[in-house]
C-alpha positions as CSV (number, residue, x, y, z in Angstrom):
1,X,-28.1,-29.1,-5.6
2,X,-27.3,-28.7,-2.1
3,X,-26.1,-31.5,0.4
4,X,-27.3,-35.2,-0.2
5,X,-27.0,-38.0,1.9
6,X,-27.3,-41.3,1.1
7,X,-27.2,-43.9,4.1
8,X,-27.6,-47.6,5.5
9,X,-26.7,-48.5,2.2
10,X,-24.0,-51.5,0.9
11,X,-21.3,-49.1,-0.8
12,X,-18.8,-50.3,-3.0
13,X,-16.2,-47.9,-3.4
14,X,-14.0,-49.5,-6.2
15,X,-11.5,-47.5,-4.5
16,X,-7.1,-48.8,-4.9
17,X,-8.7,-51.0,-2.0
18,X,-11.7,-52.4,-3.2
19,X,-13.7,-51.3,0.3
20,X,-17.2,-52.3,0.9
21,X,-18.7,-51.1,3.5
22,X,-21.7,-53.5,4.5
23,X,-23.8,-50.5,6.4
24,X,-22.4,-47.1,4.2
25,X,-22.9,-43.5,4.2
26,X,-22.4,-41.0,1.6
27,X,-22.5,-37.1,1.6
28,X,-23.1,-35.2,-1.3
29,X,-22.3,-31.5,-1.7
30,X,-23.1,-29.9,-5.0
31,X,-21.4,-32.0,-8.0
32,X,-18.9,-33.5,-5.4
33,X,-18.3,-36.5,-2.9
34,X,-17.2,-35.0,0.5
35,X,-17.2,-38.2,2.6
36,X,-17.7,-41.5,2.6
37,X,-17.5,-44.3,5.4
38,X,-19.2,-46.7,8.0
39,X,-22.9,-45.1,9.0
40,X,-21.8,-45.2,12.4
41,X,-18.4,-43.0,11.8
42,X,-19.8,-40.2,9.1
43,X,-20.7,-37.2,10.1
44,X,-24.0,-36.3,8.6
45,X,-24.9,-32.4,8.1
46,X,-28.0,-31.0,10.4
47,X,-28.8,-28.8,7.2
48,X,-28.9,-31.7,4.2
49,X,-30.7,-30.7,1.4
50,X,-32.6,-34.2,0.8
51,X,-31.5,-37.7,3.1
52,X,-32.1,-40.8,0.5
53,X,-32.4,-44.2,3.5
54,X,-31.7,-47.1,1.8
55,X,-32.6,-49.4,4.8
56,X,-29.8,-51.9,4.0
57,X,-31.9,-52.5,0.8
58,X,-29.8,-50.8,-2.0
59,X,-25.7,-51.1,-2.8
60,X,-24.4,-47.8,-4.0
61,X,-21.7,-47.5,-6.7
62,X,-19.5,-45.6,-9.4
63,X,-21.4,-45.0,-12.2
64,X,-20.5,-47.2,-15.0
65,X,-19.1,-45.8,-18.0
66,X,-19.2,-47.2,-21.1
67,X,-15.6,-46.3,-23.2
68,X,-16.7,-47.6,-26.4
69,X,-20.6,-47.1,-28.3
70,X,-22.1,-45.5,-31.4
71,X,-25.3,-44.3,-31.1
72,X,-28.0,-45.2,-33.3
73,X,-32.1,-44.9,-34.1
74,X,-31.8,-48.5,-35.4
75,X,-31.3,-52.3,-33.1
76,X,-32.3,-55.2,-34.6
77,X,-32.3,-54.7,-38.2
78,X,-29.2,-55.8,-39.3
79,X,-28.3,-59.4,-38.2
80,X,-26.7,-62.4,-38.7
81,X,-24.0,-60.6,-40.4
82,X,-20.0,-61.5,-40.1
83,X,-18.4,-57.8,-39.2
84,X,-17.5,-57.4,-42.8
85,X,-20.6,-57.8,-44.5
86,X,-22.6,-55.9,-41.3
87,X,-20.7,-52.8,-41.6
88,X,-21.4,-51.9,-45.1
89,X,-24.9,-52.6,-44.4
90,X,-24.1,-50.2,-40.8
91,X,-23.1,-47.5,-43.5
92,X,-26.5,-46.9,-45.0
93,X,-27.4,-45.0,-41.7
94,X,-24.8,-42.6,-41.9
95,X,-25.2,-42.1,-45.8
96,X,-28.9,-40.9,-45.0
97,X,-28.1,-39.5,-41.8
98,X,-29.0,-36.2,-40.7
99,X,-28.7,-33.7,-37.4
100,X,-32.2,-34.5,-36.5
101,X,-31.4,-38.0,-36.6
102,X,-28.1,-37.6,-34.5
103,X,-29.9,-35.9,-32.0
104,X,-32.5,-38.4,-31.6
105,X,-30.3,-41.4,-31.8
106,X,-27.9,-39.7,-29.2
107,X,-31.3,-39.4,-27.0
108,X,-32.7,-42.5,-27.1
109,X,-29.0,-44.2,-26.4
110,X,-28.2,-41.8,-23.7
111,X,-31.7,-42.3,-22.3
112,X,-31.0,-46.7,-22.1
113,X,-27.9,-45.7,-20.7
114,X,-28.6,-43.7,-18.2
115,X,-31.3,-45.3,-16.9
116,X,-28.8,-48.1,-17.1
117,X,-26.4,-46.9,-14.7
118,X,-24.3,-45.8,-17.1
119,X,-23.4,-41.7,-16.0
120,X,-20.3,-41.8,-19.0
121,X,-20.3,-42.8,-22.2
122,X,-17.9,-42.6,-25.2
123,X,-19.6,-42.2,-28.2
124,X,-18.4,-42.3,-32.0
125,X,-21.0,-40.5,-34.5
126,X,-22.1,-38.0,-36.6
127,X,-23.5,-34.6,-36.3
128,X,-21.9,-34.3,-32.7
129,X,-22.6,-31.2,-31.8
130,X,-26.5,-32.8,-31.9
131,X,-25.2,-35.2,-29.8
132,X,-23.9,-32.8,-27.3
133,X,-27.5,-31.0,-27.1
134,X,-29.1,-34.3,-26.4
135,X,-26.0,-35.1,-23.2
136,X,-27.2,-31.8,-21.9
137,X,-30.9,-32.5,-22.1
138,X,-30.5,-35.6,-20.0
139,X,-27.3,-34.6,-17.8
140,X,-25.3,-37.0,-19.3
141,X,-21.3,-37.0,-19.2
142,X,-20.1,-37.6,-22.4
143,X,-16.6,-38.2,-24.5
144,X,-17.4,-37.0,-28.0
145,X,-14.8,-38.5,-31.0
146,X,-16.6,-38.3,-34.5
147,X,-16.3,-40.8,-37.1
148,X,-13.5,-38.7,-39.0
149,X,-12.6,-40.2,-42.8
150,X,-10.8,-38.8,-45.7
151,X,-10.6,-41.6,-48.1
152,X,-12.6,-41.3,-51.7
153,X,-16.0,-42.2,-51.7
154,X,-15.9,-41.9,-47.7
155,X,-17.6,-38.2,-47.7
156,X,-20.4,-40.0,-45.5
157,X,-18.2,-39.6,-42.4
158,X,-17.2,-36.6,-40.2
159,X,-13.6,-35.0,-41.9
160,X,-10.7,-34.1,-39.5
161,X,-11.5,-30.6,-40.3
162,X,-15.1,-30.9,-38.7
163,X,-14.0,-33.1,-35.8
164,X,-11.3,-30.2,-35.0
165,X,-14.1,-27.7,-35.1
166,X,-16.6,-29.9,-32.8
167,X,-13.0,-29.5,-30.6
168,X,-12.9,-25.8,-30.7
169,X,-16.9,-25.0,-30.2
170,X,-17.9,-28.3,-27.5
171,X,-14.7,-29.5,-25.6
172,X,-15.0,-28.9,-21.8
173,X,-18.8,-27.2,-22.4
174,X,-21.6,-28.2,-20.1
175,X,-19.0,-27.4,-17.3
176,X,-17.0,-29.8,-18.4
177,X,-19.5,-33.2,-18.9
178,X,-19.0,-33.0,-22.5
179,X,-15.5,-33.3,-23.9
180,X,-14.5,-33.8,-27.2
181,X,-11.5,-36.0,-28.6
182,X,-9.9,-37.0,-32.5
183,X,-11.8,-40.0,-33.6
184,X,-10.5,-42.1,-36.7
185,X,-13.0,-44.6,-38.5
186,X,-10.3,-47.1,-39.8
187,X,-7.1,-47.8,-41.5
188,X,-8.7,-48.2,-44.5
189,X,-10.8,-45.5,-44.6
190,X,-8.5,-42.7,-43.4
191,X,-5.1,-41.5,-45.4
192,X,-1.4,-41.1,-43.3
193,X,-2.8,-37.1,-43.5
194,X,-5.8,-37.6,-40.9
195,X,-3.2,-39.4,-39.0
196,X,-1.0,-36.8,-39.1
197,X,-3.7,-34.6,-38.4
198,X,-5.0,-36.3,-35.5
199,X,-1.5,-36.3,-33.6
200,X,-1.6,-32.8,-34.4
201,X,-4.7,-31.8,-33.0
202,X,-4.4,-34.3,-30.0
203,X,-1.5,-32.4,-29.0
204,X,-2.9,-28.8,-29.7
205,X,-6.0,-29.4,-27.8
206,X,-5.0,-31.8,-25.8
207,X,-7.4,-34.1,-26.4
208,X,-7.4,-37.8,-26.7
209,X,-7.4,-40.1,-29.7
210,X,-10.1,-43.1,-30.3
211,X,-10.1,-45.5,-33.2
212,X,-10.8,-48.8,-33.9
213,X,-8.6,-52.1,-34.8
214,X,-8.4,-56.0,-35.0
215,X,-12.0,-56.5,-34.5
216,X,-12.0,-59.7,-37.0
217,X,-9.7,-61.9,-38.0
218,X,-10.3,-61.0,-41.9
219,X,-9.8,-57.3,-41.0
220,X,-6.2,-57.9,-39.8
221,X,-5.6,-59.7,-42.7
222,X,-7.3,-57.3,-45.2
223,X,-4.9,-54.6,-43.3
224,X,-1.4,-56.6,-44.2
225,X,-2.4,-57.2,-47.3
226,X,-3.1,-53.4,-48.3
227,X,-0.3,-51.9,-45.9
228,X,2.4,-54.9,-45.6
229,X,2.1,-55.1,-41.8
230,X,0.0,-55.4,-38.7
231,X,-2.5,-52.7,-37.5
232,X,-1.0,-52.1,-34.4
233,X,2.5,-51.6,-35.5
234,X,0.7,-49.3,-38.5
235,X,-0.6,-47.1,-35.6
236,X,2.9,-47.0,-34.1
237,X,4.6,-46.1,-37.5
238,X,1.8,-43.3,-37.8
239,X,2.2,-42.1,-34.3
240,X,-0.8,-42.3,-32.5
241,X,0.1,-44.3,-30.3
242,X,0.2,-43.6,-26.4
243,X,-1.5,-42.7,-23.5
244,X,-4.4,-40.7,-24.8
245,X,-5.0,-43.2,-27.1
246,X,-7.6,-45.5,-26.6
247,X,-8.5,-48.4,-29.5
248,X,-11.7,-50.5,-30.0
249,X,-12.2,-54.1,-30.0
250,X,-8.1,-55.8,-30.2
251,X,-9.7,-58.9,-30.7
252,X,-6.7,-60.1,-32.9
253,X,-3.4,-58.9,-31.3
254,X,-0.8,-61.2,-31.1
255,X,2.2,-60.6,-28.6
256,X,4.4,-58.4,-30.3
257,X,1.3,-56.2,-30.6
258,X,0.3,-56.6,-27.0
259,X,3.5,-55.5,-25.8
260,X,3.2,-52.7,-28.4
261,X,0.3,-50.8,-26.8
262,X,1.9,-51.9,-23.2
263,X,5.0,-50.0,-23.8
264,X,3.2,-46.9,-25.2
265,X,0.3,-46.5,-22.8
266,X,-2.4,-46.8,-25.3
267,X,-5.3,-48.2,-23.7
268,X,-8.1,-50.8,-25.0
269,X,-11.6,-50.5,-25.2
270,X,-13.4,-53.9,-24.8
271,X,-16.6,-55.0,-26.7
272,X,-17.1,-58.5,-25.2
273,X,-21.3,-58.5,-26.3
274,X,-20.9,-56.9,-30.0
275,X,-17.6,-59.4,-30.6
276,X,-19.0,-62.4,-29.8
277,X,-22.7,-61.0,-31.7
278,X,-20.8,-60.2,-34.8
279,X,-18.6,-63.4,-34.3
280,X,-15.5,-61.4,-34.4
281,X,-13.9,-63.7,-31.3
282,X,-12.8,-63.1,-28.0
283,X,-10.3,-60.3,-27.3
284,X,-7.1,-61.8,-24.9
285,X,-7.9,-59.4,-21.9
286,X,-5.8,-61.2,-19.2
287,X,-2.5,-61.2,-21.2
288,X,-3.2,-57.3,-21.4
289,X,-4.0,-56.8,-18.3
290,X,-1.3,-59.0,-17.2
291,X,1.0,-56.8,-19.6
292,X,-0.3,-53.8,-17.8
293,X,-2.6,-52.5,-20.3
294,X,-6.0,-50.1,-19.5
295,X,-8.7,-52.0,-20.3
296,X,-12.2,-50.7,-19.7
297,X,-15.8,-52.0,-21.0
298,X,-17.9,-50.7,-24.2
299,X,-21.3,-51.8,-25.6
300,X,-20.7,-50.6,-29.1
301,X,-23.5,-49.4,-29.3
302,X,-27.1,-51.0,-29.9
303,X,-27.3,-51.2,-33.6
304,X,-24.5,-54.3,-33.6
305,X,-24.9,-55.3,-29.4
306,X,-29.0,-54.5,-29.0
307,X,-29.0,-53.1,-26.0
308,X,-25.7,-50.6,-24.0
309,X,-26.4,-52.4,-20.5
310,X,-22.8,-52.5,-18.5
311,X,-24.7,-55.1,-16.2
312,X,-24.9,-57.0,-18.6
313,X,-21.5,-56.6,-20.9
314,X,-19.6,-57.2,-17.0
315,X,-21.3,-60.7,-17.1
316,X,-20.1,-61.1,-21.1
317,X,-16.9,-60.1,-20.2
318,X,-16.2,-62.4,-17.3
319,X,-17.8,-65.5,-18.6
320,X,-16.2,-65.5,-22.5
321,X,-12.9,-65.4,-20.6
322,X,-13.6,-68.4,-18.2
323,X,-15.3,-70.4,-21.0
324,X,-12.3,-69.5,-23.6
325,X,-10.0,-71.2,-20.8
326,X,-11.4,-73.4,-19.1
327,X,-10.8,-71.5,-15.9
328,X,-13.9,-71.0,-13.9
329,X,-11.7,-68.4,-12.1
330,X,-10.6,-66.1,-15.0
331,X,-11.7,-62.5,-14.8
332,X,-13.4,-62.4,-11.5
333,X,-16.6,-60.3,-10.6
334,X,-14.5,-57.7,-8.2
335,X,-12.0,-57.5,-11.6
336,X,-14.8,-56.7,-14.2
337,X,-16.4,-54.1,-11.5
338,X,-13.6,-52.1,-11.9
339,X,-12.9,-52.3,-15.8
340,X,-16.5,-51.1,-16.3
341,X,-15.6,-48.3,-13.7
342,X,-12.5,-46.9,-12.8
343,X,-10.8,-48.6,-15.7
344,X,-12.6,-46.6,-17.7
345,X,-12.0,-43.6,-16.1
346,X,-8.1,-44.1,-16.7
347,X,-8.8,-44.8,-20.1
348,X,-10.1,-41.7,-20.3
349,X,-7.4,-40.0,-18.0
350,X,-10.3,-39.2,-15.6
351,X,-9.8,-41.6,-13.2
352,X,-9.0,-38.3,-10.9
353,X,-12.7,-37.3,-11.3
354,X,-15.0,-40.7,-11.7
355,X,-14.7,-44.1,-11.4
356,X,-14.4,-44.8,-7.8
357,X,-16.4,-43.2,-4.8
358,X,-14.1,-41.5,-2.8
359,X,-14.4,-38.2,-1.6
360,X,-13.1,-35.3,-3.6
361,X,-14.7,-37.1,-6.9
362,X,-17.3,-36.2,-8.9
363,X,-20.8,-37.1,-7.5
364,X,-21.4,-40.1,-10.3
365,X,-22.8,-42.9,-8.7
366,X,-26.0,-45.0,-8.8
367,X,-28.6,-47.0,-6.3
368,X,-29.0,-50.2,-7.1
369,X,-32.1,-51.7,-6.2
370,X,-31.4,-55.1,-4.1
371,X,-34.7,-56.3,-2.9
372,X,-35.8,-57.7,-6.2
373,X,-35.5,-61.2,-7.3
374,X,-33.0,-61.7,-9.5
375,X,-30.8,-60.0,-6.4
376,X,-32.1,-62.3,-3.9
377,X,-31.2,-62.7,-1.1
378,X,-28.1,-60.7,0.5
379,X,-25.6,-62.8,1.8
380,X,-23.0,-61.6,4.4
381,X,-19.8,-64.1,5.8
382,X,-17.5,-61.8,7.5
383,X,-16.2,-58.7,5.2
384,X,-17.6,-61.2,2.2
385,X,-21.0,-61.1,0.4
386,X,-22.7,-62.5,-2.6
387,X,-24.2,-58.6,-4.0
388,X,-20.6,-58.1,-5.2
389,X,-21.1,-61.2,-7.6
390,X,-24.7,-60.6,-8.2
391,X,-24.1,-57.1,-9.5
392,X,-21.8,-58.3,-11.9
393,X,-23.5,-62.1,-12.8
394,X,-27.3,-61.1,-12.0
395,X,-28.4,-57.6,-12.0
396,X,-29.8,-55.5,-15.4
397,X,-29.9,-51.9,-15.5
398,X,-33.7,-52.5,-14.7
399,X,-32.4,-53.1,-11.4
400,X,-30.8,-49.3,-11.0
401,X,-33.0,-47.1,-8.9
402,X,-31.8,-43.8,-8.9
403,X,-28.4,-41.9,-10.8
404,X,-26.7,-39.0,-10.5
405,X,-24.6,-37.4,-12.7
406,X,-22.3,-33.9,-11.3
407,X,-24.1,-34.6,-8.2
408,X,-27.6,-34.2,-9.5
409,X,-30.5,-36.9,-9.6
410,X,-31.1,-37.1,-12.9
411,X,-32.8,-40.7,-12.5
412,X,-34.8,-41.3,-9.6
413,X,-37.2,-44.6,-9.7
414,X,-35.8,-45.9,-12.9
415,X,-37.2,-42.8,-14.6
416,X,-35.9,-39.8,-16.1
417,X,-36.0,-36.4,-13.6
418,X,-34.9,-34.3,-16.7
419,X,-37.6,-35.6,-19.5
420,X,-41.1,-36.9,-20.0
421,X,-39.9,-40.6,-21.1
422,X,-42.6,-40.9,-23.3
423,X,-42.8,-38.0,-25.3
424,X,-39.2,-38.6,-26.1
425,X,-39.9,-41.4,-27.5
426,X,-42.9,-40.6,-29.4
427,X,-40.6,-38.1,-31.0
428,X,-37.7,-40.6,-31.6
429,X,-40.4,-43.1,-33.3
430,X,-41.0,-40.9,-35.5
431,X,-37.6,-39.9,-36.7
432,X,-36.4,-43.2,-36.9
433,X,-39.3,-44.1,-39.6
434,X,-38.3,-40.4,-41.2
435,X,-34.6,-42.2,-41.3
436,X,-36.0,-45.8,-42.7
437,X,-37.6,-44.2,-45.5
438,X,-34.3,-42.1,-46.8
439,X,-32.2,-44.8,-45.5
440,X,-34.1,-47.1,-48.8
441,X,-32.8,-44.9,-51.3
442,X,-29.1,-45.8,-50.6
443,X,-29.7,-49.3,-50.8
444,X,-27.9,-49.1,-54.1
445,X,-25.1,-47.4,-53.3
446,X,-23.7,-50.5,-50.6
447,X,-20.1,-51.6,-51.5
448,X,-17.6,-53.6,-49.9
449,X,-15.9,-52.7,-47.1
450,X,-12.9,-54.7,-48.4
451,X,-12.3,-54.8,-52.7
């Protein structure tokens, strides 16, 4: 890979500082970030492999990650569905689901999302180890966490005993962009064994722990009634709680439950798009953060959000929280900039290696094109400017020019360096109508998620 250098750009560094540097350099050497800085101050190698000039033009920053998605061959065919009548619907596709179809779903997602901006993703699936082949394929770092059940009738899910195996063969491969963690489906679908099970392998492996909880208000309630108490204090009494645990969604916490997962460390994964989509509500993010909590952004995946754009999910984010108070100033731009970055990065106990661009990190970042005209134009007052609000309230992952991922370009002009984009697809249209046509046959087999 060499030395890159990326200059005259706008640099966002999302570092403990939030600095912006209004005419930035960056210097790339192999997967890592040696320096960063004013144009005028850094030093800029004689002998750099490739010099990218972004002419004041582009705004350089972390690449997004997305802590929360499922991949999927299928978006817009299950709508206008409460959560609770969607997912049993959402388990026809893992009942006919197959390793060709994990790989191709884990493709096609990881393709949107990298060409997105996204360079992380945490993904909750099948098949995994597919999954992993399709991450390298594209360059993609990528947190692994299988759908793991052991309840009857639930033998359409990974087991704990695969998701430890997908530990043993895939954690830390790819030199390191693929790790793998203990994921649980849900409290009703797994028995106080796989919880047991995941503590036990989560401290073994050291890996983290992701789950889901208290995405709808009928879920919480469908939870007391079977177990005789809240979710979160269920997680607690089962010991999964802490900080490499991470849980989906908390739309529903109250404050006992907030301070819960403030005094263990366990972080939140936040789903603003797919919440509001599946009319589950809107999660109370300031009191966490106010309580301290990790909170970083997810999509959830296109089947129940459409599309896994982070642009897009920062906008969602900020504006249900303003709109839900009536404070035009809750959850600013430079706020949600970080949870979709180096949020997400401690979430995922990597905030060492990504998340911010400082030198020393991992060579994940992205060029945003500016000279478009949803950016339009660039504002400066003083050490102030309007591309900071217009990355978070205006841009699309259309607008991201070139990615790198380990410090290689593995999107350059909104195209894939590592694929040809449209013989992937070919090849993914064609599975997914494979998939529709077993998918039919389980139509009979749909029961409630709650009985």
């Amino acid at each position: 890979m060499g030395c890159t250098v990326i200059r005259h750009a706008i640099v966002f560094t999302v570092n403990a500082d939030d600095v912006i540097y209004s005419d930035g350099t960056v210097v790339l050497q192999d997967d890592r970030i040696v320096d960063v800085g004013s144009s005028e101050e850094v030093f800029v190698p004689d002998d750099a492999t490739q010099t990218i000039d972004c002419q004041g033009r582009m705004a350089v920053i972390p690449g997004l990650i997305d802590v929360h998605s499922h991949s999927s061959l299928l978006r817009g065919v299950t709508e206008n569905l409460q959560l609770l009548d969607w997912l049993p619907r959402y388990q026809l596709e893992h009942r006919a689901l197959n390793e060709e179809d994990a790989y191709y779903a884990a493709l096609l997602c990881y393709l949107e999302a990298l060409k997105g901006g996204t360079t992380c993703v945490v993904d909750m699936y099948r098949f995994m180890h597919r999954c992993a082949d399709a991450a390298g394929v594209l360059g993609m770092r990528v947190n692994l966490v299988p759908y793991a059940a052991d309840m009857p009738g639930k033998d359409f899910f990974e087991t704990p005993e695969t998701n430890r195996k997908l530990i043993e063969t895939h954690h830390l491969s790819q030199n390191g962009r693929v790790r793998v963690g203990v994921g649980l489906e849900h409290l009703l679908y797994c028995s106080r064994d796989a919880f047991a099970k995941a503590r036990a392998y989560s401290e073994e492996y050291g890996v983290r722990i992701h789950t889901h909880s208290s995405e709808q208000k009928e879920e919480v309630e469908a939870v007391v009634q079977h177990f005789g108490q809240r979710p979160i204090a269920l997680f607690n009494e089962l010991g999964i709680l802490g900080e490499k645990t991470a849980i989906a969604h908390c739309v529903w916490l109250n404050e006992d439950e907030i301070k819960l997962l403030a005094d263990t460390g366990t972080s939140v994964a936040h789903c603003p798009t797919s919440n509001a989509k599946l009319a589950g509500g809107i999660a109370p993010i300031l009191e966490m953060k106010q309580a301290g909590i990790t909170v970083g952004l997810g999509t959830d995946g296109n089947i129940s959000n459409n599309n896994l754009d982070l642009f897009e999910e920062m906008k969602f984010a900020s504006l249900l929280q303003k709109v839900h108070r009536y404070d035009a100033a809750a959850l600013s731009a430079p706020e949600t900039l970080r949870m979709a970055t180096i949020e997400g990065a401690k979430l995922l106990g990597l905030d060492h290696e990504i998340g911010s661009i400082e030198a020393g990190k991992k060579a994940d970042l992205l060029l945003v094109d500016l000279w478009q005209p949803n950016l339009m134009p660039l504002v400066w007052d003083n050490n102030d400017t309007n591309v900071l609000w217009n990355l978070v309230y205006a841009a699309h992952g259309s607008n991201v020019h070139t990615v790198f991922v380990d410090g290689e370009m593995v999107v350059q002009a909104g195209r894939s360096t590592r694929v040809n984009e449209a013989e992937v697809l070919e090849a993914i249209q064609g599975q997914t109508l494979d998939h529709l046509k077993r998918r039919e046959s389980f139509k009979s087999t749909l029961n409630p998620v709650v009985s």
